[in-house]
SESE-585372 format. One line per 2 residues: number of its first residue (from 1); their letters; for each residue x, y, z of N, C-alpha, C. Coordinates in steps of 0.1 Angstrom, whole numbers, always signed. Example, Ala and Ser with C-alpha at 12.3 -4.5 7.8 and 13.67 -1.06 7.14 Angstrom:
2
1	AS	+132:-57:+78:+123:-45:+78:+132:-33:+78; +128:-22:+71:+137:-11:+71:+129:+0:+79
// end
This chain:
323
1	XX	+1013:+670:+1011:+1001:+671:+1003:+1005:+674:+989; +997:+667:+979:+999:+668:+967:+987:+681:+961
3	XX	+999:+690:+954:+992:+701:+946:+994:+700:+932; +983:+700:+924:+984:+698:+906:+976:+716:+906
5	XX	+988:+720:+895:+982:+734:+894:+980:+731:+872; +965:+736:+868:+968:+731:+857:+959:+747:+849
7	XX	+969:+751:+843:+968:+761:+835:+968:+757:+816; +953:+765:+809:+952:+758:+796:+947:+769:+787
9	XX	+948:+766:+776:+944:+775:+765:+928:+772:+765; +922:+778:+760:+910:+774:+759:+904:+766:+747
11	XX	+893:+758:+755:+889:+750:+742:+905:+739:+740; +912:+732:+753:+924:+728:+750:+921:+714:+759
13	XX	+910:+709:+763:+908:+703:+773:+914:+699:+785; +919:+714:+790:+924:+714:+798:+914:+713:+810
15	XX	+901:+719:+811:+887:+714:+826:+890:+700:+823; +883:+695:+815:+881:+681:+812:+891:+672:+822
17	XX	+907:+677:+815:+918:+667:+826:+918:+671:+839; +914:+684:+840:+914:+687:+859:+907:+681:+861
19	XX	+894:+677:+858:+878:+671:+864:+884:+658:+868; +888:+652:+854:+895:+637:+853:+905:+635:+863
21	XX	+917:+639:+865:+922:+641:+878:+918:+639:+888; +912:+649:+892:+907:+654:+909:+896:+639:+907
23	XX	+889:+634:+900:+879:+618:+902:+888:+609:+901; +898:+606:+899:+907:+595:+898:+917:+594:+910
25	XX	+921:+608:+917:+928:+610:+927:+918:+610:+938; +911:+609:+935:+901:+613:+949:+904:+625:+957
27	XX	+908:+635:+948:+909:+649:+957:+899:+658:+950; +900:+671:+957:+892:+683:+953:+895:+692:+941
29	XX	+887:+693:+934:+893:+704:+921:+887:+713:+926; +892:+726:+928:+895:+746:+928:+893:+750:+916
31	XX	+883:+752:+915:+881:+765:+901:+876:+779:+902; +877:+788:+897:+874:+798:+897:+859:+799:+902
33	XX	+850:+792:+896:+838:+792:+899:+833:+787:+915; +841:+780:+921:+841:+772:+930:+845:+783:+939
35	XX	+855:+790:+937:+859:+798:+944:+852:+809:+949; +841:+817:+936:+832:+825:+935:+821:+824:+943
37	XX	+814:+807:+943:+809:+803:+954:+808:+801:+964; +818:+796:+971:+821:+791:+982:+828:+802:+991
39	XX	+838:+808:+988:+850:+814:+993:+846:+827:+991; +842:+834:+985:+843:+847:+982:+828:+853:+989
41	XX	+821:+845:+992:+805:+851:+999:+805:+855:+1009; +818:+848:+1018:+822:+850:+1030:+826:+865:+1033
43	XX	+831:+872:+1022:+837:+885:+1023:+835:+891:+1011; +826:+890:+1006:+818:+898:+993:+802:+903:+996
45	XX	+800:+914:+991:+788:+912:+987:+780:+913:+972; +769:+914:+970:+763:+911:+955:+772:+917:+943
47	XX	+772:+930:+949:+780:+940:+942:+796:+931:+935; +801:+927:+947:+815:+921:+950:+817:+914:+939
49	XX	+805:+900:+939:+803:+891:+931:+803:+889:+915; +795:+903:+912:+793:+908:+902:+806:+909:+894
51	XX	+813:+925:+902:+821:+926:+897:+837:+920:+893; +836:+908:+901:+849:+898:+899:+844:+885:+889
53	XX	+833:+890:+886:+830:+880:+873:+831:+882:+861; +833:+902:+860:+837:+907:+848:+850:+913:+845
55	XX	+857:+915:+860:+871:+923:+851:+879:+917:+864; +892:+911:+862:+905:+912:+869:+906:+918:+879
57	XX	+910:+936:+874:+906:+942:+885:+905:+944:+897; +892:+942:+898:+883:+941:+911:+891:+930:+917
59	XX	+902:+921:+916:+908:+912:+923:+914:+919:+934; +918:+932:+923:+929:+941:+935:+926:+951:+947
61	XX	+914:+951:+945:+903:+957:+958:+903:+953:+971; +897:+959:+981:+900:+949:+993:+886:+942:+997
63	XX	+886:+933:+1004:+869:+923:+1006:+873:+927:+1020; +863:+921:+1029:+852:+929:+1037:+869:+925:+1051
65	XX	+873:+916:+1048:+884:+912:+1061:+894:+923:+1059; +898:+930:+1049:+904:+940:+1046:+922:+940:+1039
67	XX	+922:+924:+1036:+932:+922:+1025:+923:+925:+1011; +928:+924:+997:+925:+925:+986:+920:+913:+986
69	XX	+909:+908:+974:+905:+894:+973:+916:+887:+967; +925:+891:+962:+937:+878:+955:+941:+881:+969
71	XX	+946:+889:+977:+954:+881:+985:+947:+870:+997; +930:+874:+1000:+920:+867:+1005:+920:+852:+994
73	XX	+922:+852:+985:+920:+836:+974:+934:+829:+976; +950:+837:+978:+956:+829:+978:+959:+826:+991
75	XX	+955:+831:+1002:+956:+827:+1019:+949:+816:+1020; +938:+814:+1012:+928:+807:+1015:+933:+791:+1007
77	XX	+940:+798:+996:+941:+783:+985:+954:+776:+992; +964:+785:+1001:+973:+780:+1007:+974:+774:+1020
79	XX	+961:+775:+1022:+957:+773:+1040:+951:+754:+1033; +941:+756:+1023:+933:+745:+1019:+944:+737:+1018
81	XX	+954:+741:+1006:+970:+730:+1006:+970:+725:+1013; +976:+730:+1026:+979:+720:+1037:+977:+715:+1044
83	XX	+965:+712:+1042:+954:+703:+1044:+956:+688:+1040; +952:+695:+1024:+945:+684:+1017:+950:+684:+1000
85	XX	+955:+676:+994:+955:+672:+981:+948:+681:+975; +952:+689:+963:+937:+693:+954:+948:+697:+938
87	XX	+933:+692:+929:+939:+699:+918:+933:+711:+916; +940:+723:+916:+939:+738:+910:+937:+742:+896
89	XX	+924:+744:+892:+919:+750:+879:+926:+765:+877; +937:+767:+870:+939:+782:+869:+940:+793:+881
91	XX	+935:+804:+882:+936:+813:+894:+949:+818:+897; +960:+815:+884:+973:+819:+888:+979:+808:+900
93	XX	+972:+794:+900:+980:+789:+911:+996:+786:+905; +1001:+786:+894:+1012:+780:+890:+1020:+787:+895
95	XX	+1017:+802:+899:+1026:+813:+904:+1024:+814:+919; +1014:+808:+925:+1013:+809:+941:+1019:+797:+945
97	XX	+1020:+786:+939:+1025:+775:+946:+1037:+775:+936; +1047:+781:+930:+1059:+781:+927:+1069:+773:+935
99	XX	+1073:+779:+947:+1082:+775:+958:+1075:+762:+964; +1065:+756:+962:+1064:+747:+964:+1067:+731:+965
101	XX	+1073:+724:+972:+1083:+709:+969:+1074:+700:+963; +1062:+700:+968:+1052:+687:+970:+1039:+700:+949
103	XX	+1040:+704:+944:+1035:+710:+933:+1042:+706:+921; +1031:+703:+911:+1034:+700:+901:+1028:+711:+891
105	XX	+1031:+718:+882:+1023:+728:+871:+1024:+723:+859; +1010:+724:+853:+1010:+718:+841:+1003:+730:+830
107	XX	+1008:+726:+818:+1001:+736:+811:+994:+727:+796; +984:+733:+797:+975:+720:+781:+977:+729:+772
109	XX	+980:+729:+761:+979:+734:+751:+970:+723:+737; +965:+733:+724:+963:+725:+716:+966:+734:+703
111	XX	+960:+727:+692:+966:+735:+678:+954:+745:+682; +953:+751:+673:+943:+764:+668:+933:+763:+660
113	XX	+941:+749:+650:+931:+747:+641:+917:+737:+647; +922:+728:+662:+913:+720:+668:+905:+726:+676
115	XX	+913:+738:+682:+905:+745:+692:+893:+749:+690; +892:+755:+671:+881:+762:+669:+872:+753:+663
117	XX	+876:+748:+662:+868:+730:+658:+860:+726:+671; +863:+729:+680:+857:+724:+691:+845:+735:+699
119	XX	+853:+744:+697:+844:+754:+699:+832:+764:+693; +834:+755:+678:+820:+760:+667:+805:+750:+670
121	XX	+816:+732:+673:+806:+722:+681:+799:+726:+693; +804:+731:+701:+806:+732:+716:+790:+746:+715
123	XX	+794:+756:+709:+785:+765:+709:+778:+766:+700; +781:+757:+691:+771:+758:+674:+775:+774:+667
125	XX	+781:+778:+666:+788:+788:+658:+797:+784:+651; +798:+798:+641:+805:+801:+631:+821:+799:+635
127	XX	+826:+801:+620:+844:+798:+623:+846:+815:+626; +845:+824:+619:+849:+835:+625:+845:+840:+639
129	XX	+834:+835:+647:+827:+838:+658:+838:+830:+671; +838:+815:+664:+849:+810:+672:+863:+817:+671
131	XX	+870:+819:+663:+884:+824:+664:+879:+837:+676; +874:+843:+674:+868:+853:+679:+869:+852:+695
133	XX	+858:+842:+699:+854:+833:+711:+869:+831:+719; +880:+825:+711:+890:+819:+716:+903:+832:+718
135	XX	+905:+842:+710:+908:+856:+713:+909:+856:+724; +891:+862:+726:+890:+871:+738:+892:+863:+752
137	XX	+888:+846:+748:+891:+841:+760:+905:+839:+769; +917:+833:+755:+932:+836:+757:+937:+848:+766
139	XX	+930:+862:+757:+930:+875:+763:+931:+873:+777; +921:+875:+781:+917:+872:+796:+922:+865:+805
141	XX	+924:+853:+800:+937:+839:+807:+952:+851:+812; +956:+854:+801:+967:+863:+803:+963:+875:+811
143	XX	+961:+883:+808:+956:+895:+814:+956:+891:+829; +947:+878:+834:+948:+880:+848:+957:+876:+855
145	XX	+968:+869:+850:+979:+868:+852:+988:+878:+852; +988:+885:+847:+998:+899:+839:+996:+905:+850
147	XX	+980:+907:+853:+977:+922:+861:+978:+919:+877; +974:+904:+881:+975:+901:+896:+992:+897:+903
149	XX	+998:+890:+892:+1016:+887:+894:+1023:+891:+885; +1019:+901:+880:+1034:+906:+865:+1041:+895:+860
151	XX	+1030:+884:+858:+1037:+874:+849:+1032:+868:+834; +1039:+862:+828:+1035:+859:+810:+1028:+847:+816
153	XX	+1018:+843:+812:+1008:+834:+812:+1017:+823:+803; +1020:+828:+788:+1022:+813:+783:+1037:+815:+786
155	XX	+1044:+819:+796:+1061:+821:+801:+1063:+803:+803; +1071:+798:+792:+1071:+779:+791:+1079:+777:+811
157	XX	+1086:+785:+809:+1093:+785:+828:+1087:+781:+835; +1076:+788:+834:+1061:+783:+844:+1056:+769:+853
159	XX	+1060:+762:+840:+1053:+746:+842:+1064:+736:+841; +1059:+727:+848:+1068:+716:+844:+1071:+705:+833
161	XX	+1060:+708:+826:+1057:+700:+816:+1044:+707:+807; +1041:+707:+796:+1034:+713:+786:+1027:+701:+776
163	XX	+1012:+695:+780:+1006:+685:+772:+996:+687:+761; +1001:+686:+753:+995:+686:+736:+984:+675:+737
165	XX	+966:+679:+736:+959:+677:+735:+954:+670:+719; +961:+675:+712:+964:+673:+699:+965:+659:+698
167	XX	+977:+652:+702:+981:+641:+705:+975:+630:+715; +969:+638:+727:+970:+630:+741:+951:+634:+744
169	XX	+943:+621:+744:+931:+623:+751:+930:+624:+766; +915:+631:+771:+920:+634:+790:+923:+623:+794
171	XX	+919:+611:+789:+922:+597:+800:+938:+598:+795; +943:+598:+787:+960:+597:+787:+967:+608:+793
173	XX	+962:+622:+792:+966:+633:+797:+969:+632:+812; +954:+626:+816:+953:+628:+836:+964:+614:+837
175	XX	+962:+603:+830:+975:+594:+837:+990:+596:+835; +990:+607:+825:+1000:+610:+826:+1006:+618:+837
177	XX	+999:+629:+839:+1000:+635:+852:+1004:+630:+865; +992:+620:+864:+992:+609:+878:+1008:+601:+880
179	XX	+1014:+597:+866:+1028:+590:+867:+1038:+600:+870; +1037:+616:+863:+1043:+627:+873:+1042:+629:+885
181	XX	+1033:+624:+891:+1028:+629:+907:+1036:+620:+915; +1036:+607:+911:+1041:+596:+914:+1059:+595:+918
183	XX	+1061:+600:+912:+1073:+602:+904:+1079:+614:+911; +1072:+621:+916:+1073:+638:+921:+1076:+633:+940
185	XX	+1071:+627:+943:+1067:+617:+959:+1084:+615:+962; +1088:+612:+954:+1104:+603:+958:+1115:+615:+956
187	XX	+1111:+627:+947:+1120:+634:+944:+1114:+649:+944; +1105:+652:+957:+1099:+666:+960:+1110:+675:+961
189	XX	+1108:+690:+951:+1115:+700:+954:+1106:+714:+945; +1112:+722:+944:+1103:+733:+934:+1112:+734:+929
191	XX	+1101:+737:+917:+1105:+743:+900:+1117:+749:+900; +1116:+761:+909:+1130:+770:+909:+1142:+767:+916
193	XX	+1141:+751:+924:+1147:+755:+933:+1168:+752:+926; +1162:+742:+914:+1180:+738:+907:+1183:+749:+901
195	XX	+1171:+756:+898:+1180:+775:+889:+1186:+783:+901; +1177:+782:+910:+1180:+789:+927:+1197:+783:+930
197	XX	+1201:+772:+929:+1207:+761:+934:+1217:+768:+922; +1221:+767:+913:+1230:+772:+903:+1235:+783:+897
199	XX	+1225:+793:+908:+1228:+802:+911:+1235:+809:+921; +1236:+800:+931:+1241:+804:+943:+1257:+798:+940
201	XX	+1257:+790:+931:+1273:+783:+934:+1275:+790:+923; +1273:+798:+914:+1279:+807:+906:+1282:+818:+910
203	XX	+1275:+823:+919:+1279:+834:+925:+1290:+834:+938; +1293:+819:+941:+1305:+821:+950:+1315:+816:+941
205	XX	+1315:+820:+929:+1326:+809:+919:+1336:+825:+920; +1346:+825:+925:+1354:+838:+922:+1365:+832:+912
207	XX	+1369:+824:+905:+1375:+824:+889:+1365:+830:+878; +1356:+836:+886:+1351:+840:+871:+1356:+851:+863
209	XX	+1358:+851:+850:+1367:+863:+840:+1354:+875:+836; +1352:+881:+848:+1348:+894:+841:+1354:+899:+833
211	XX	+1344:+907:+824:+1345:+917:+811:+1353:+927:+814; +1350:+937:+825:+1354:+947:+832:+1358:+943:+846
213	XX	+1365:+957:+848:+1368:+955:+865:+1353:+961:+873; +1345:+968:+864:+1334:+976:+873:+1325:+963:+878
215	XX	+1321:+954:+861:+1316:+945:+869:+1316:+935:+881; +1331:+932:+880:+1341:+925:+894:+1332:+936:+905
217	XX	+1335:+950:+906:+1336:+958:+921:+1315:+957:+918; +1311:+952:+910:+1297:+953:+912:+1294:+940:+919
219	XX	+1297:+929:+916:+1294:+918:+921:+1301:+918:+939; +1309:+927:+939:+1319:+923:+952:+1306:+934:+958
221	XX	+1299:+944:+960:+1289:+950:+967:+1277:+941:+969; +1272:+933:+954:+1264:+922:+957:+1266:+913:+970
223	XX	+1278:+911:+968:+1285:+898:+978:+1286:+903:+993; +1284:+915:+995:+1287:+925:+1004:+1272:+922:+1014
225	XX	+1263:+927:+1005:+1247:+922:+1014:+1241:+909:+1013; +1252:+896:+1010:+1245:+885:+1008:+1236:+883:+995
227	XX	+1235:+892:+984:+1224:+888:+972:+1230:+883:+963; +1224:+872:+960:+1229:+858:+953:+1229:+865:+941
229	XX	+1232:+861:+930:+1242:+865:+920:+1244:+859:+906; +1239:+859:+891:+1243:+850:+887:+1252:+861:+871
231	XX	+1264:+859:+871:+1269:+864:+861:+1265:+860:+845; +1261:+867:+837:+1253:+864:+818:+1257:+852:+822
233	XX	+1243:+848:+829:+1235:+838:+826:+1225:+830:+812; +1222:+840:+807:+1207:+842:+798:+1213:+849:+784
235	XX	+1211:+847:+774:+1213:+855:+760:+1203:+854:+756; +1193:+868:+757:+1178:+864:+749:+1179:+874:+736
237	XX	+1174:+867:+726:+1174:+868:+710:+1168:+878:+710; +1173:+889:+699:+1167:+900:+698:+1162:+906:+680
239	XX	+1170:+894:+676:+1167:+900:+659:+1168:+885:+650; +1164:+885:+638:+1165:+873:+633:+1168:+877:+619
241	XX	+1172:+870:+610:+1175:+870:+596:+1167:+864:+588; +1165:+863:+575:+1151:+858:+568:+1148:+844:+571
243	XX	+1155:+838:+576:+1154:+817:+576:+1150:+817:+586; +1153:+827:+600:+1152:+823:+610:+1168:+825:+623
245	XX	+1169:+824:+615:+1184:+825:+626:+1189:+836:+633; +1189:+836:+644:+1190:+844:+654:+1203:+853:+644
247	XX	+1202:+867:+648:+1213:+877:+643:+1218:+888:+652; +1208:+885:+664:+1213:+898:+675:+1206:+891:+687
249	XX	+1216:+892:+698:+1211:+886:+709:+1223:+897:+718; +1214:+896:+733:+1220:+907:+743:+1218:+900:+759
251	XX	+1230:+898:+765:+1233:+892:+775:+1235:+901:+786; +1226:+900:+795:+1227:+913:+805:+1238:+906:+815
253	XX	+1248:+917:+821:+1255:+913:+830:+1254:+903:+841; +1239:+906:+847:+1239:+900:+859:+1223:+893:+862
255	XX	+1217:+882:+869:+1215:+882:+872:+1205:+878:+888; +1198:+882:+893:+1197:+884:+907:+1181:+869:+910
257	XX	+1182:+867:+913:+1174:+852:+912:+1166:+854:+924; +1165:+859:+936:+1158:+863:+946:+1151:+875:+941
259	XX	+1153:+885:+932:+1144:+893:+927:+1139:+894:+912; +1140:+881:+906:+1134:+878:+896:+1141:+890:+884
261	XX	+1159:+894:+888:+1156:+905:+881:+1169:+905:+873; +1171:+911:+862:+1188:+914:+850:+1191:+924:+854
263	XX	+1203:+926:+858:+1211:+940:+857:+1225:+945:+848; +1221:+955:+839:+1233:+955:+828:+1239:+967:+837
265	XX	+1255:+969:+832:+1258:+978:+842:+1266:+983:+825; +1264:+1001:+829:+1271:+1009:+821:+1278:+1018:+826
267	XX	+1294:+1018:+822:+1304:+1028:+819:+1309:+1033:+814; +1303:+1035:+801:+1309:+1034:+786:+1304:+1047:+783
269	XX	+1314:+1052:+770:+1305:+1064:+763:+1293:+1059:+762; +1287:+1074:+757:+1275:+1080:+757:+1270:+1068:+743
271	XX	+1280:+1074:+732:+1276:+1064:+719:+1269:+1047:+721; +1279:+1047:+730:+1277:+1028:+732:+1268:+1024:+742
273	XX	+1262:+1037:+752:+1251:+1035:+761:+1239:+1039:+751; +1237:+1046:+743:+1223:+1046:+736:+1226:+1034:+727
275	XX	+1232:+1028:+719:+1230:+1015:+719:+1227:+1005:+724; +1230:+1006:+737:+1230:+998:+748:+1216:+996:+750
277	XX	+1212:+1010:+750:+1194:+1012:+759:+1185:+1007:+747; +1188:+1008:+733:+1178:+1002:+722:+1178:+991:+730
279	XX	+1191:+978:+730:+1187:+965:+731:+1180:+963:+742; +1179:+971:+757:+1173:+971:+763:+1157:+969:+760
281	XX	+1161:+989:+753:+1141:+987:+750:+1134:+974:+740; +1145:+972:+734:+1140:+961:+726:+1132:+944:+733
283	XX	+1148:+944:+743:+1141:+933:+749:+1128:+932:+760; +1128:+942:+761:+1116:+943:+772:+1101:+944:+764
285	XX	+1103:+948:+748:+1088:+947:+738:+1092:+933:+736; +1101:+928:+731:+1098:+913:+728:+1094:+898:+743
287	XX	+1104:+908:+752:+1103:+895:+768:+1093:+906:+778; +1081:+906:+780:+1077:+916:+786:+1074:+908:+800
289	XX	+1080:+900:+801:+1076:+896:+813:+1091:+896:+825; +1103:+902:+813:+1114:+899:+819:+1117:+914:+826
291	XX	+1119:+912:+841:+1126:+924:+843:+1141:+929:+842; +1142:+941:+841:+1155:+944:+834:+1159:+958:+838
293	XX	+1169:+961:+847:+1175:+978:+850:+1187:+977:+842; +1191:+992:+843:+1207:+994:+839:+1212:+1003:+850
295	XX	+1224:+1002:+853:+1230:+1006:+865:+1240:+1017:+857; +1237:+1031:+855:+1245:+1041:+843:+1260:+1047:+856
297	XX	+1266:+1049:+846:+1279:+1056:+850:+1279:+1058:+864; +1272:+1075:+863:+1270:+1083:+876:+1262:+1073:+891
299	XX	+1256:+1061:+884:+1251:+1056:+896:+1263:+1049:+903; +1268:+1043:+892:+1276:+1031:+897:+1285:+1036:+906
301	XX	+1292:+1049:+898:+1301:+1054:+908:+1297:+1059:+922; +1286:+1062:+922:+1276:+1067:+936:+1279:+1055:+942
303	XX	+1278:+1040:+939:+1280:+1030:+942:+1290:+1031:+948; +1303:+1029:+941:+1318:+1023:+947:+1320:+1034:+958
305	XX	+1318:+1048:+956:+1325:+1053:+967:+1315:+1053:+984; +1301:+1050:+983:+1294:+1046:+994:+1296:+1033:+998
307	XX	+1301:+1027:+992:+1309:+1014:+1001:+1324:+1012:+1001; +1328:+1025:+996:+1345:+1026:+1000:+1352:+1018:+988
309	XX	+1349:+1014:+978:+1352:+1007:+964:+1359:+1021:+952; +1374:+1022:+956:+1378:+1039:+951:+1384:+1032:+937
311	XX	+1385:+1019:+937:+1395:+1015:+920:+1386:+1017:+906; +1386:+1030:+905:+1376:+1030:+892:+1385:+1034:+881
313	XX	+1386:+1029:+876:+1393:+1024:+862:+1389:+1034:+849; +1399:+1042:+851:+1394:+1055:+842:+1391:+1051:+824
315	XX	+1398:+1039:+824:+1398:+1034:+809:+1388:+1027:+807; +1379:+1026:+816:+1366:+1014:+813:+1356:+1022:+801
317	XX	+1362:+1037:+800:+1353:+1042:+786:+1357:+1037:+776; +1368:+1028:+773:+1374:+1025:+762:+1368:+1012:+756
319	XX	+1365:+1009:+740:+1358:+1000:+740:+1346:+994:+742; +1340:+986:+732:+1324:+983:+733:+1327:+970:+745
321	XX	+1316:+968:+751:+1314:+953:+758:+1313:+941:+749; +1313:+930:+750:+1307:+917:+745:+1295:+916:+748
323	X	+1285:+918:+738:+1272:+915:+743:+1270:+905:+738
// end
């Protein structure tokens, strides 16, 4: 079964191409509102209804069967899948059907300057009322994402493809889509599965030149419980110069791909660990969607000698890392 998950800015005509879609495909479009009616009466009451129409929130409450209603919306949106064909209005599907082979995620975007152009028509208001309008609605796009999966809404990772409205009307948009879907039939897999997939053969690559030896005896404990592995993978930019050009960027030692997570490891003086922890805290205000630990001295060693790893290299205080 074919899943289109289509996440949009507002005012981006992004309904419009799901409507268009789901009539062209002859499948069912899922929207929030569809959901509110149909799905949620079953295990809501007035109260219920109410309040999942005004805050996020209340998603993470439990309804009457005694899971939370997101986990009652995505049981249900995953049960309907496999069924039947449908395109997904929002609801965070792009993050519930991730792992999925037979899912496609799309994301609409448009300028800012058309959006509000559309939405002064749309409601007969002002230009400041619209910027306004389009704020609070973005807001919210995000937010329910943030608060139900700890994920960045406009995270480009997300989707498979990103269609400029600007450029592309819904009839070109949805056939675009449709030659994706098409195209998706002969060569089914998930989004993650080639980062999944290049991760695993990096982590059985033993020529690799670590920095240190701690890192080596850190990856050999990884390799110890089977957790896939991928060594500075990622350099995310941390500072820029007046033109633009990247001027500090920080490459965490490891990353773990089954837990969506970076791990920097520290043995170093004290000096070169509070530097360490700025780029940390840094990157976590600019990537807030990225997770990110440090593994400090005293742990790591708690580490090697609970799995019998005694080669600790007294000189690893010497010198800064390559970051």
């Amino acid at each position: 079964m074919l899943t289109i998950t289509i996440s949009r800015q507002t005012s981006s005509l992004g309904d419009e191409i799901a409507s268009e879609l789901a009539d062209k495909l002859g499948i069912r479009l899922i929207t929030r509102d569809y959901v509110v009616e149909n799905w949620l009466p079953e295990v809501a009451d007035e109260h219920d209804l109410h309040m999942l129409k005004e805050t996020s929130k209340y998603y993470l409450r439990a309804c009457q069967t005694g899971q939370t209603f997101k986990e009652y919306i995505i049981d249900r949106l995953k049960k309907t899948a496999e069924k039947e064909s449908l395109v997904i209005l929002g609801l965070g599907s792009q993050i519930i059907f991730k792992d999925y082979a037979h899912a496609i995620h799309i994301k609409v975007i448009c300028s800012e300057k058309r959006r509000i152009r559309r939405v002064m028509n749309k409601y007969n208001i002002n230009h400041e009322q619209a910027v306004r309008t389009i704020d609070l609605s973005d807001r919210k796009h995000r937010r329910y994402v943030h608060r139900l999966f700890n994920r960045d809404w406009g995270n480009v990772s997300l989707y498979h493809i990103s269609i400029n409205t600007d450029g592309l009307d819904v009839q070109e948009s949805a056939n675009l889509i449709i030659h994706i879907s098409e195209m998706k039939k002969e060569n089914p897999q998930p989004l993650y599965k080639k980062i999944e997939k290049l991760s695993a053969e990096k982590s059985s690559n033993k020529n690799i030149n670590f920095v240190h030896e701690s890192e080596k005896d850190f990856a050999d404990i990884l390799d110890m419980y089977n957790i896939k592995w991928d060594y500075e993978p990622s350099e995310f930019p941390l500072e820029w110069d007046a033109e633009g050009n990247i001027s500090l960027g920080f490459r965490p030692d490891f990353y773990l791909p089954e837990f969506d997570t970076y791990i920097e490891i520290t043995t170093m003086k004290q000096k070169y660990v509070t530097e360490k922890n700025k780029k940390v805290k840094l990157l976590q205000e600019l990537y807030p969607d990225i997770n990110i630990y440090i593994v400090y001295k005293k742990d790591y060693h708690k580490l090697l000698k609970r799995f019998g790893i005694n080669n600790i290299n007294k000189e690893e205080d010497v010198g800064e890392e390559n970051e």
